[in-house]
BAMIBA-849695 format. One record per residue: residue number from 0; residue in three letters; z, y, x of N, C-alpha, C in turn. Coordinates in pm, 1 decimal. Atoms other than C-alpha are relative to their C-alpha. Layout:
N
+--------+------+----------+----------+----------+----------+----------+----------+----------+----------+----------+
! drenvo ! roti !      nc3 !      nc2 !      nc1 !     cac3 !     cac2 !     cac1 !      cc3 !      cc2 !      cc1 !
+--------+------+----------+----------+----------+----------+----------+----------+----------+----------+----------+
!    NUM !  ALA !        Z !        Y !        X !        Z !        Y !        X !        Z !        Y !        X !
...
+--------+------+----------+----------+----------+----------+----------+----------+----------+----------+----------+
# end
This chain:
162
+--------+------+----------+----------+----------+----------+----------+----------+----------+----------+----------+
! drenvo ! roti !      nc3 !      nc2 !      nc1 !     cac3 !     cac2 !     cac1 !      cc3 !      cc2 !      cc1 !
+--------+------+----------+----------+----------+----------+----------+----------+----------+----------+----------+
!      0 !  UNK !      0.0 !   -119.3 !     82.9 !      0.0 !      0.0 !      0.0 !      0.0 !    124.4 !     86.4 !
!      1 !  UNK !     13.9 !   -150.4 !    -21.5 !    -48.2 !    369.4 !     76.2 !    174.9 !     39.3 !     61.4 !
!      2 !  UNK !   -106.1 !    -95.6 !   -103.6 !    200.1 !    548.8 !    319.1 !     21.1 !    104.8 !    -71.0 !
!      3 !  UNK !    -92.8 !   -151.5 !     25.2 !    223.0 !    845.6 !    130.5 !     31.7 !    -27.6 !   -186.5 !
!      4 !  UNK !    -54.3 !    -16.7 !     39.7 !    364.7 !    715.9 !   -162.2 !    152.2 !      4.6 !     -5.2 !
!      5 !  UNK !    -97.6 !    -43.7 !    -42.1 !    703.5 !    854.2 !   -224.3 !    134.9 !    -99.3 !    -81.5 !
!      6 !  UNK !    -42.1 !    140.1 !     39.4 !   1023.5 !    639.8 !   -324.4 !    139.4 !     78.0 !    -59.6 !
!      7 !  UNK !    -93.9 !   -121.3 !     80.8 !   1348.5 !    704.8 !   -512.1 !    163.3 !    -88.4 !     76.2 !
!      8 !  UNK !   -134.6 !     57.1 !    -36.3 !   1732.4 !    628.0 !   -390.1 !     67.5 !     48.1 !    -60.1 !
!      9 !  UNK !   -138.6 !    -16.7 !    102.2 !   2039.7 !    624.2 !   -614.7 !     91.0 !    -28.3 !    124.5 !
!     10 !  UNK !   -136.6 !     -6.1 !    -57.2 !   2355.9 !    698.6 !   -443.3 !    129.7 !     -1.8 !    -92.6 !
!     11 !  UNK !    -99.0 !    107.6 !     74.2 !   2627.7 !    464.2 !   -556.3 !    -11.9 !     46.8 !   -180.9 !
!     12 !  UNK !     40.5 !     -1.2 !    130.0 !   2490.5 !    479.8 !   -895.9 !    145.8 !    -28.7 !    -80.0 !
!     13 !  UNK !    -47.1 !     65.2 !     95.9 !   2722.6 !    431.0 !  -1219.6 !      6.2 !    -63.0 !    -79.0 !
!     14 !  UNK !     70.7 !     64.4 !    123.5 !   2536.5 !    358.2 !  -1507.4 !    -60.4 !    -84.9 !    -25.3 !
!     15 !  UNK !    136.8 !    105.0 !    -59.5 !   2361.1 !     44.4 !  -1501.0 !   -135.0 !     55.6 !   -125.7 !
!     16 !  UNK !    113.6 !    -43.3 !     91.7 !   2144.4 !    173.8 !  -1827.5 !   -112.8 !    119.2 !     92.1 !
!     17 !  UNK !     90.7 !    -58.8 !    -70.1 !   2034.8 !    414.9 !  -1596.1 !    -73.0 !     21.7 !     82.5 !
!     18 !  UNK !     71.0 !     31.7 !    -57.8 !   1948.1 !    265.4 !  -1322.6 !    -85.5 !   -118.8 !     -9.8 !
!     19 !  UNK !     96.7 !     86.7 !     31.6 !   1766.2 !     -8.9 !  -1500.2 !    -86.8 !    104.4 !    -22.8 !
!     20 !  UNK !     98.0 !    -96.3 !     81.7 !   1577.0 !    294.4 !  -1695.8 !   -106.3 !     56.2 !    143.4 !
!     21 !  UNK !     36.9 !    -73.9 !   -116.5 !   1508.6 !    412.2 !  -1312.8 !    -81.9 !   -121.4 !     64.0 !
!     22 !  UNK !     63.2 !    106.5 !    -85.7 !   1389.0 !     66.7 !  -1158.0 !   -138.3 !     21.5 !   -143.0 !
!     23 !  UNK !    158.6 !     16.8 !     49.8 !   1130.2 !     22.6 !  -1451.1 !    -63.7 !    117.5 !     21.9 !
!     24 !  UNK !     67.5 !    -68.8 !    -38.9 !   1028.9 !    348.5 !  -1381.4 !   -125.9 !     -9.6 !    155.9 !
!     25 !  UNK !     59.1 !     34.5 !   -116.1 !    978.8 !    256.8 !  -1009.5 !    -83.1 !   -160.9 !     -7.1 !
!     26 !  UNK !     95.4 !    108.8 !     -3.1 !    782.9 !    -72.2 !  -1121.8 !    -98.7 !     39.5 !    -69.7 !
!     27 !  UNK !    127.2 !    -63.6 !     54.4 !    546.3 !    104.6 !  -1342.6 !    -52.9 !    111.7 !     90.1 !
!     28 !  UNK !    108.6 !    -59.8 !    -27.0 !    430.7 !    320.3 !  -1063.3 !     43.5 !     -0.2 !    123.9 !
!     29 !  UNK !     12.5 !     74.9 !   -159.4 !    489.2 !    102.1 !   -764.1 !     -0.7 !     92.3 !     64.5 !
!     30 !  UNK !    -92.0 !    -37.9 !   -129.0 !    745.1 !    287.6 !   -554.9 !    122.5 !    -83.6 !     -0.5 !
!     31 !  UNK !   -141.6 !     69.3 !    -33.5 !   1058.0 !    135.9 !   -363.1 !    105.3 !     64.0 !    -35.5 !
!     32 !  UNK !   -126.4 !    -83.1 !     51.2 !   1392.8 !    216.8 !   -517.4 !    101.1 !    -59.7 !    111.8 !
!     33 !  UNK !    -91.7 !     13.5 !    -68.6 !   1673.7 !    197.2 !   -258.3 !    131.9 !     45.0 !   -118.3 !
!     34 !  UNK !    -95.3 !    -33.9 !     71.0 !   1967.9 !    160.1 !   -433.4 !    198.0 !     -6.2 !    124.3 !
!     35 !  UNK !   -118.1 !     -4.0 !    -86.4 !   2322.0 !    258.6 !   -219.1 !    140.6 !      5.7 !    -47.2 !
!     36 !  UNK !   -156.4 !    106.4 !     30.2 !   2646.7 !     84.6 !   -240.1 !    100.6 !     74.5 !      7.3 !
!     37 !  UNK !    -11.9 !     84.9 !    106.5 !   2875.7 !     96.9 !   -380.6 !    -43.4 !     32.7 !   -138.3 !
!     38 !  UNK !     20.1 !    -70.3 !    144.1 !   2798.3 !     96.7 !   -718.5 !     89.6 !     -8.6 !    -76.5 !
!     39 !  UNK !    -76.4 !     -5.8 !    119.0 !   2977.2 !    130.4 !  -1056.1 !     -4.4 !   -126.8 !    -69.0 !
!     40 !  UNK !     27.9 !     83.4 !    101.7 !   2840.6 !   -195.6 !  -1187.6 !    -49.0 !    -79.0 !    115.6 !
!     41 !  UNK !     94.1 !    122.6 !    -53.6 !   2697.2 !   -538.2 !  -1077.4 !   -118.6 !     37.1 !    -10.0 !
!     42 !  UNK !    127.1 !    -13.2 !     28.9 !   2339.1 !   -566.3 !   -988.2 !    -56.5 !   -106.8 !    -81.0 !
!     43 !  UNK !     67.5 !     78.3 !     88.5 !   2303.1 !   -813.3 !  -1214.3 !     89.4 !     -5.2 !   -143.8 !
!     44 !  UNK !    -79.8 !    -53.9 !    128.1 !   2522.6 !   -653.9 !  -1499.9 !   -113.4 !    -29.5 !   -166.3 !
!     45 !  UNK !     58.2 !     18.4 !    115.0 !   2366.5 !   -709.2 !  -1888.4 !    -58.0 !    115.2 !    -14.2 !
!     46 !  UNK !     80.9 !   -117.8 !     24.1 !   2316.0 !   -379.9 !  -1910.0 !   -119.1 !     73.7 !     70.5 !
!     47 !  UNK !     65.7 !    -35.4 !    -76.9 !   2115.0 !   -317.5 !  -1638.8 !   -152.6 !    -55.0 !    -17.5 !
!     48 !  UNK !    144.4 !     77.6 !      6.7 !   1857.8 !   -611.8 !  -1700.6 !    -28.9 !     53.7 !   -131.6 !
!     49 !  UNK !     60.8 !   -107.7 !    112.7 !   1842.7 !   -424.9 !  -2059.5 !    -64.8 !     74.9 !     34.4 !
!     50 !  UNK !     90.5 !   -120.2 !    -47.3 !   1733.3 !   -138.2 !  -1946.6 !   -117.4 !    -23.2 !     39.1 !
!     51 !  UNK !    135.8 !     18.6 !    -74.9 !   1528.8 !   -266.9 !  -1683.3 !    -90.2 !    -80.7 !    -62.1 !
!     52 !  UNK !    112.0 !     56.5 !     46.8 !   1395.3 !   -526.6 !  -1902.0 !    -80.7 !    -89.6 !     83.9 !
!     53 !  UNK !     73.6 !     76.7 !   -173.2 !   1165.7 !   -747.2 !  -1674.5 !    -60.7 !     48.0 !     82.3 !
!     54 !  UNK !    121.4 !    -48.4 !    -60.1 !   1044.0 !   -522.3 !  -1495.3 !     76.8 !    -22.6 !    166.0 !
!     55 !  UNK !    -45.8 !    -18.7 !   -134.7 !   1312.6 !   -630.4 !  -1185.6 !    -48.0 !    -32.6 !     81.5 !
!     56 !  UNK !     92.7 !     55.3 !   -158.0 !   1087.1 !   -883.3 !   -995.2 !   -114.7 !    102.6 !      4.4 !
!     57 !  UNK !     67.0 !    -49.7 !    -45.7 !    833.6 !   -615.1 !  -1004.3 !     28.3 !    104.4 !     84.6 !
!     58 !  UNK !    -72.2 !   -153.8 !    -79.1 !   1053.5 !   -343.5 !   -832.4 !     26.1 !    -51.2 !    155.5 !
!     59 !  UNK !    -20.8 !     15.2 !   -115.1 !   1057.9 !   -303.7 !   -475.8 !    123.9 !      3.6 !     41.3 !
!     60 !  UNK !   -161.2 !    -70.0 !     39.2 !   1446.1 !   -292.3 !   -462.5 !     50.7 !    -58.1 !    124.5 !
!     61 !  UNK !    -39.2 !     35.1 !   -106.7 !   1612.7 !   -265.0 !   -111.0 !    205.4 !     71.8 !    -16.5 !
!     62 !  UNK !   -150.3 !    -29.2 !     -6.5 !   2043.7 !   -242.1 !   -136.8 !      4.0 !     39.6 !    111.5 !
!     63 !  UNK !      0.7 !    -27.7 !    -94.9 !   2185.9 !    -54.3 !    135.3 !    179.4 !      6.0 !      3.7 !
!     64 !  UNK !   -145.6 !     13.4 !     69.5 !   2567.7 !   -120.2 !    167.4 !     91.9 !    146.7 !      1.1 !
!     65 !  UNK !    -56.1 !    -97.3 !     -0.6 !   2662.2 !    233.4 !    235.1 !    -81.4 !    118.1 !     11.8 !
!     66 !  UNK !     89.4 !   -142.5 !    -38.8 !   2492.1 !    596.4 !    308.5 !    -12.9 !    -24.7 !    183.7 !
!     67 !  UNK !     55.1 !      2.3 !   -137.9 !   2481.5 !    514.5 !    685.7 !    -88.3 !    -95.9 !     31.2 !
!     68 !  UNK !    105.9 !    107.2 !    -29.9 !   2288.0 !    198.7 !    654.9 !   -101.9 !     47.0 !    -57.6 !
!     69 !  UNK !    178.9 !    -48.0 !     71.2 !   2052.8 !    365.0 !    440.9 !    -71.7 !     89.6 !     69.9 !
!     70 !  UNK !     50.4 !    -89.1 !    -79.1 !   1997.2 !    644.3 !    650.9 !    -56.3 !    -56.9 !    143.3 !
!     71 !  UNK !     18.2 !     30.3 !   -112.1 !   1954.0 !    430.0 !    953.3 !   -136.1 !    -83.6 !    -22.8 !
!     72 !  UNK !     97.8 !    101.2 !     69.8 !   1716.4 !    219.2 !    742.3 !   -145.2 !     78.6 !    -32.8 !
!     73 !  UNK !     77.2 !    -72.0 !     45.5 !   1502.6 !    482.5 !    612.5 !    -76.2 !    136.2 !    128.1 !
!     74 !  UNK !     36.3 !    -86.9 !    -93.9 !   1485.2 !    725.6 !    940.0 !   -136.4 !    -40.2 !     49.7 !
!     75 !  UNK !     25.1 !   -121.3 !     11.3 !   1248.0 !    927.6 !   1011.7 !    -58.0 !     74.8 !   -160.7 !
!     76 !  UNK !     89.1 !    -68.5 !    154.5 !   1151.4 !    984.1 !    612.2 !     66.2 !     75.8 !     37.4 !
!     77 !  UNK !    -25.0 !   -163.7 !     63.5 !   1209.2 !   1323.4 !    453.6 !     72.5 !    -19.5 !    -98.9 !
!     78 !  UNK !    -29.9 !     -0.9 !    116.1 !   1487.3 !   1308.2 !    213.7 !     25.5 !    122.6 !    -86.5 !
!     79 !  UNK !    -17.0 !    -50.2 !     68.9 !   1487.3 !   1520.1 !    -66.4 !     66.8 !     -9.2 !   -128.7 !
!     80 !  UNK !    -77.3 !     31.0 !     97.9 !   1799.8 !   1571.8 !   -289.2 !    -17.3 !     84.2 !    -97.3 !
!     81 !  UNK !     32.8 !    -62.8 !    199.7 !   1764.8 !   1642.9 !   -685.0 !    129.3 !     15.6 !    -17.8 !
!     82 !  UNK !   -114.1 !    -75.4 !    -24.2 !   2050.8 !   1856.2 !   -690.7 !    -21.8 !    104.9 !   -131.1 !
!     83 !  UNK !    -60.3 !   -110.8 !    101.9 !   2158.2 !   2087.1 !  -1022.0 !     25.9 !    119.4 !     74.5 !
!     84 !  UNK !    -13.5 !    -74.9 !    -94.9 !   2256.7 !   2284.7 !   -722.7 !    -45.0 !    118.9 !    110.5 !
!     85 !  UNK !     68.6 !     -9.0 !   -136.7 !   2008.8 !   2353.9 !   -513.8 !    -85.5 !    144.9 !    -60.3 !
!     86 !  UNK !     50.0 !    -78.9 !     76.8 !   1851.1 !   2666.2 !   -517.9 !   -166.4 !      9.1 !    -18.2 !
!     87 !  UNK !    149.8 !     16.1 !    -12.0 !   1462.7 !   2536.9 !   -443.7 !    -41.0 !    -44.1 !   -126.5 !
!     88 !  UNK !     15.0 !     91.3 !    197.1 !   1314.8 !   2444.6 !   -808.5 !   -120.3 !    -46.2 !     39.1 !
!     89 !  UNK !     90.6 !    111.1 !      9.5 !   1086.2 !   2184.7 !   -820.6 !   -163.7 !     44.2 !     28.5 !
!     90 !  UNK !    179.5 !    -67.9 !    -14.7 !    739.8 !   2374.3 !   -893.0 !     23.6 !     55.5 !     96.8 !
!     91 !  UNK !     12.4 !   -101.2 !   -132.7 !    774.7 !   2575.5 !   -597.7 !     -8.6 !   -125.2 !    124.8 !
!     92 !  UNK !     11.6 !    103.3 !    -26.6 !    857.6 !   2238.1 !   -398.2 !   -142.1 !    -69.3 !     58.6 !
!     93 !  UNK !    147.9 !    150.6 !    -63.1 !    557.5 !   2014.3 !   -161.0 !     54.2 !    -81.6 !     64.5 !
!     94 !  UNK !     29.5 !     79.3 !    -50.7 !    601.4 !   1706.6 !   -115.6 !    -62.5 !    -61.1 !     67.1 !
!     95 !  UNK !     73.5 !     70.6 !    -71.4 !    491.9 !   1503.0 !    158.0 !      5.7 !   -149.6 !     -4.4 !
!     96 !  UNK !     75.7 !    183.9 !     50.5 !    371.3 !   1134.5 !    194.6 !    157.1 !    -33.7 !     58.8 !
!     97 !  UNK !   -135.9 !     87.6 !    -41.7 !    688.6 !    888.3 !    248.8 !    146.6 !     68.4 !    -51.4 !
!     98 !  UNK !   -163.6 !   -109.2 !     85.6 !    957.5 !   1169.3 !     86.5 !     38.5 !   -157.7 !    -79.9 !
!     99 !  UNK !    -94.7 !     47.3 !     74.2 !   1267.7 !    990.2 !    -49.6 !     65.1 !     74.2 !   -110.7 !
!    100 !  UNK !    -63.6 !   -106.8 !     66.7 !   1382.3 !   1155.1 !   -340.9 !    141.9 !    -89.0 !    -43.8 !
!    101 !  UNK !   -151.0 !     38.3 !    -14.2 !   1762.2 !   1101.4 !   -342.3 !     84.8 !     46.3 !   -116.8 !
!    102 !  UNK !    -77.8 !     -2.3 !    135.8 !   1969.1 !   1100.8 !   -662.5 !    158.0 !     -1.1 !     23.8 !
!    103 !  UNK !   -163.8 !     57.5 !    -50.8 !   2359.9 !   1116.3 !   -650.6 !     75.7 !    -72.0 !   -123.6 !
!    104 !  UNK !    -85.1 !    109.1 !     43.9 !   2628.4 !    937.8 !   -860.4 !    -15.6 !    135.0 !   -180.6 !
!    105 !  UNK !    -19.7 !    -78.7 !    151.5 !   2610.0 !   1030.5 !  -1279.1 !    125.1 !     75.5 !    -36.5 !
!    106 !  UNK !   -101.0 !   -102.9 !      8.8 !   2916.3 !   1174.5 !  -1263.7 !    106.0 !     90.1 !     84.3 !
!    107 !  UNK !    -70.9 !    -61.7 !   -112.7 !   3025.2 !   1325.0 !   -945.1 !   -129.4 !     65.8 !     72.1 !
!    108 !  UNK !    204.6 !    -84.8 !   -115.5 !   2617.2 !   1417.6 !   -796.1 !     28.5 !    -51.9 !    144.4 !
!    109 !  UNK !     -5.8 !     46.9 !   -111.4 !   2627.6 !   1359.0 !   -418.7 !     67.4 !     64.2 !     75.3 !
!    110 !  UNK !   -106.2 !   -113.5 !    -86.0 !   2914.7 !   1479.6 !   -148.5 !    -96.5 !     22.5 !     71.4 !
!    111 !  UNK !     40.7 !    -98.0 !   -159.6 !   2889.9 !   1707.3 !    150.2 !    -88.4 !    -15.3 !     41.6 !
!    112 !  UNK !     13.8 !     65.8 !    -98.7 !   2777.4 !   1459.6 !    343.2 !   -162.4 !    -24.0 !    -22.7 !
!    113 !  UNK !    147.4 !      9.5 !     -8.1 !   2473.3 !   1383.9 !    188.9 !   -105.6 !    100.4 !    -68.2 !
!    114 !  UNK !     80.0 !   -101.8 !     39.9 !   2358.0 !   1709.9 !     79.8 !      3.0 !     35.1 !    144.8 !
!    115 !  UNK !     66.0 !    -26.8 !    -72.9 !   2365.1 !   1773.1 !    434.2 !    -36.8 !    -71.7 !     86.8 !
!    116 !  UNK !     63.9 !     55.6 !    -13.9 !   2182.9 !   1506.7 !    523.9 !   -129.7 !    -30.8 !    -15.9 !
!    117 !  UNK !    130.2 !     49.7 !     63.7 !   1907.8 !   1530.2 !    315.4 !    -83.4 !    148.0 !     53.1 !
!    118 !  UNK !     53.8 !   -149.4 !    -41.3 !   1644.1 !   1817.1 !    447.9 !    -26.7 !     62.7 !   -109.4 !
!    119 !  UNK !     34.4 !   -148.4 !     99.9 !   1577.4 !   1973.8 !    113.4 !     83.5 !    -40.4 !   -130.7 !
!    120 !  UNK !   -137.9 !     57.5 !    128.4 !   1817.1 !   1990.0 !   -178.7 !   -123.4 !    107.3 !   -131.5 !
!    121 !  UNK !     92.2 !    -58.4 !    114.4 !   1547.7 !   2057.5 !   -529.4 !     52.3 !    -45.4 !    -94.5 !
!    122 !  UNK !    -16.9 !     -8.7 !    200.0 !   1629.4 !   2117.7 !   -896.8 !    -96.5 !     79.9 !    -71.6 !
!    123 !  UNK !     54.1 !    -34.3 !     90.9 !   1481.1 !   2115.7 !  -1174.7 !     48.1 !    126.2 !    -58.1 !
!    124 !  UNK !      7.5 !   -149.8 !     74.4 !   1434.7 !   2458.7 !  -1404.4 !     93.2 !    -52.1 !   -147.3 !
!    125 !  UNK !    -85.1 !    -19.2 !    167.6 !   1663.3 !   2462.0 !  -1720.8 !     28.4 !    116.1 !   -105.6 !
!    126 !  UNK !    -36.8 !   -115.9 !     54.4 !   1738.5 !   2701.0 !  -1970.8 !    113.4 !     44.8 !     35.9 !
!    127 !  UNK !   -155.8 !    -24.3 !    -32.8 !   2026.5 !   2943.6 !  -1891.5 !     94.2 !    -66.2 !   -121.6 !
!    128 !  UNK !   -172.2 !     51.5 !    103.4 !   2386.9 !   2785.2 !  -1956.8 !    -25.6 !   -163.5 !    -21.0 !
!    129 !  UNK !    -13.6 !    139.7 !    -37.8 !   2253.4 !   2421.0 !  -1907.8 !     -6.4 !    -81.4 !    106.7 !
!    130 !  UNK !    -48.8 !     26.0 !   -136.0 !   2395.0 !   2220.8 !  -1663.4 !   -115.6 !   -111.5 !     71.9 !
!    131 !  UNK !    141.7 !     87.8 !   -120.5 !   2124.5 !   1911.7 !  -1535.6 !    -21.4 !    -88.6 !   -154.7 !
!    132 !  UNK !     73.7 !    116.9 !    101.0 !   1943.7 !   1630.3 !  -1711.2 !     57.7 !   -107.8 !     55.0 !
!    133 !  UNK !     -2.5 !    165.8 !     -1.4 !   2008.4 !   1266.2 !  -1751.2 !    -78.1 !    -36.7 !    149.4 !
!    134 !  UNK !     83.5 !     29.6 !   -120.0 !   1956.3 !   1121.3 !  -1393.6 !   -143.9 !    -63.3 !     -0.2 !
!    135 !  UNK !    160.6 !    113.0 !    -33.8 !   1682.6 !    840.3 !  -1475.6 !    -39.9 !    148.5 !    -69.2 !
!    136 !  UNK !    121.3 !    -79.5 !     77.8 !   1500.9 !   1159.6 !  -1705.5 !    -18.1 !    121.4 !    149.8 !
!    137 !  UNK !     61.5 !    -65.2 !   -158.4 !   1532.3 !   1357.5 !  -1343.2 !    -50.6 !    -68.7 !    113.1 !
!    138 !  UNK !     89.4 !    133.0 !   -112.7 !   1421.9 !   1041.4 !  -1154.8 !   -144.7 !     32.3 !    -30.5 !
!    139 !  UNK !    154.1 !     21.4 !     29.7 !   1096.3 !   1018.7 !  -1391.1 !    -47.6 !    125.3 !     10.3 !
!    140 !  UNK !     74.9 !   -146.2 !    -17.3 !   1013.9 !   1443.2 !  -1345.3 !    -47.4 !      3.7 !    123.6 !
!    141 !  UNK !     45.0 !    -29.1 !   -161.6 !   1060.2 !   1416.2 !   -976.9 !   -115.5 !    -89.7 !     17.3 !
!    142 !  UNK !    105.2 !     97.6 !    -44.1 !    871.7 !   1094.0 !   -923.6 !   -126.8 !     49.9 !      0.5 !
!    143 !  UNK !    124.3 !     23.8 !     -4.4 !    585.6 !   1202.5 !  -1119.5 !    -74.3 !    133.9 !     52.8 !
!    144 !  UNK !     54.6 !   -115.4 !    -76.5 !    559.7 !   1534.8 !   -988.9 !    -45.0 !    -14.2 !    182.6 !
!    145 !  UNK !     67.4 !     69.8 !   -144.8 !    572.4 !   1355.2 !   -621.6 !   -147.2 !    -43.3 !    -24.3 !
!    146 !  UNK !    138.6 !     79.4 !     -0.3 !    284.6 !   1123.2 !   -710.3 !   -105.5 !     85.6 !    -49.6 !
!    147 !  UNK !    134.9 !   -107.1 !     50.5 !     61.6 !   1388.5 !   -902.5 !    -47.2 !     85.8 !    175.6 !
!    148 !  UNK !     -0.9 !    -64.6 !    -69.6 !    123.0 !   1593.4 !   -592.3 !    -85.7 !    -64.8 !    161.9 !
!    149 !  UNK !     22.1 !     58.1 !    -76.0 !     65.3 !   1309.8 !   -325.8 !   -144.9 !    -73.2 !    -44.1 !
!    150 !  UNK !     93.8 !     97.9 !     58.7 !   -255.5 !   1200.0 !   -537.6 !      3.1 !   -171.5 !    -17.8 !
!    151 !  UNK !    -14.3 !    142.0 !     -2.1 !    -64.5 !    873.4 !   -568.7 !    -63.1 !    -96.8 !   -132.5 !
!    152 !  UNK !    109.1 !    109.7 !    144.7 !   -226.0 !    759.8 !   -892.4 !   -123.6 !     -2.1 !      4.7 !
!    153 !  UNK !    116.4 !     82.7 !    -53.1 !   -553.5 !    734.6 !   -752.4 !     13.0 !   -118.6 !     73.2 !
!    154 !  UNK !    -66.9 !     75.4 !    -24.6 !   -374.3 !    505.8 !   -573.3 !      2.8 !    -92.2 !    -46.4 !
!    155 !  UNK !    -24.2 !     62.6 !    102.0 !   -235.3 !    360.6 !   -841.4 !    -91.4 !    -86.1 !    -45.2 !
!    156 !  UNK !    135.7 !     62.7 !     84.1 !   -572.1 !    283.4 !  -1020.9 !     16.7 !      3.0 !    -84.7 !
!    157 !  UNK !     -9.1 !    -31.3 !    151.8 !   -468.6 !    387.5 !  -1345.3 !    -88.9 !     71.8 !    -68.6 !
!    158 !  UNK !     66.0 !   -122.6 !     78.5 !   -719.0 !    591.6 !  -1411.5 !    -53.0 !     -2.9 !   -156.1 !
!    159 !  UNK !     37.5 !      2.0 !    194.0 !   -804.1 !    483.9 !  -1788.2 !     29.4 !   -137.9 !    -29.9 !
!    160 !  UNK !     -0.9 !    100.1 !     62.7 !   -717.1 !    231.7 !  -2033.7 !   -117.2 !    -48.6 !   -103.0 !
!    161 !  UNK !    139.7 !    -11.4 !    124.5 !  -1066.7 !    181.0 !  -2212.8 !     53.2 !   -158.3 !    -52.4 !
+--------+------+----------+----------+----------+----------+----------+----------+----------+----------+----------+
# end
């Protein structure tokens, strides 16, 4: 596969609904989801294969048991954290080929440590006075704004369902 598509990492996730909702995302448009330990839930929790549905053997899915193995695992990508925070907003934002887009925990977001870790911290646009979106619904904005951006769905080969 193509080098410059881009891939998604959950940091110690909670929700398994949401990171199933996030893996089928990443199997319908074949990128690797790194998912980093610990989590809130089993990876083989009920709720999770709900979500995900069958789409797990199609997901590229690499565990990493902590934030230093992942980082050691993943070096030299580009990570980019989806941060409520951050003051770069998304449309303004270029992605490059191999970007990680880095997610933090559903109810705490990501410490210190790995906001300064990651080279670019991007959020999405909201109306004033609202605080962020549902992680998997900021997984599937970033993703597809990566891949539009990286021309990864030529890639893909999706180009029509006739």
């Amino acid at each position: 596969m193509s080098s410059k598509r881009p891939s998604i990492a959950l940091f110690e996730p909670d929700i398994p609904q949401n990171a199933g909702a996030i893996m089928r995302l990443c199997a319908c448009l074949d990128l690797p989801l790194h998912i980093i330990e610990p989590c809130g839930f089993l990876l083989d929790d009920r709720k999770l294969r709900r979500a995900g549905m069958d789409y797990r053997q199609d997901t590229q899915l690499t565990r990493h048991d902590d934030w230093a193995a992942f980082a050691g695992a993943v070096a030299p990508a580009r990570l980019i954290l989806a941060s409520a925070h951050a003051a770069e907003l998304l449309p303004e934002f270029r992605f490059a080929p191999g970007d990680i887009i880095v997610l933090g925990r559903e109810s705490v977001g990501a410490p210190d440590y790995v906001h300064a870790a990651c080279q670019h911290r991007v959020r999405l646009p909201l109306a004033p006075g609202r605080r962020s979106l549902n992680v998997a619904q900021a997984a599937g904005i970033f993703a597809y704004e990566a891949c539009r951006q990286l021309d990864w769905f030529t890639d893909l080969g999706d180009r029509s369902r006739d």
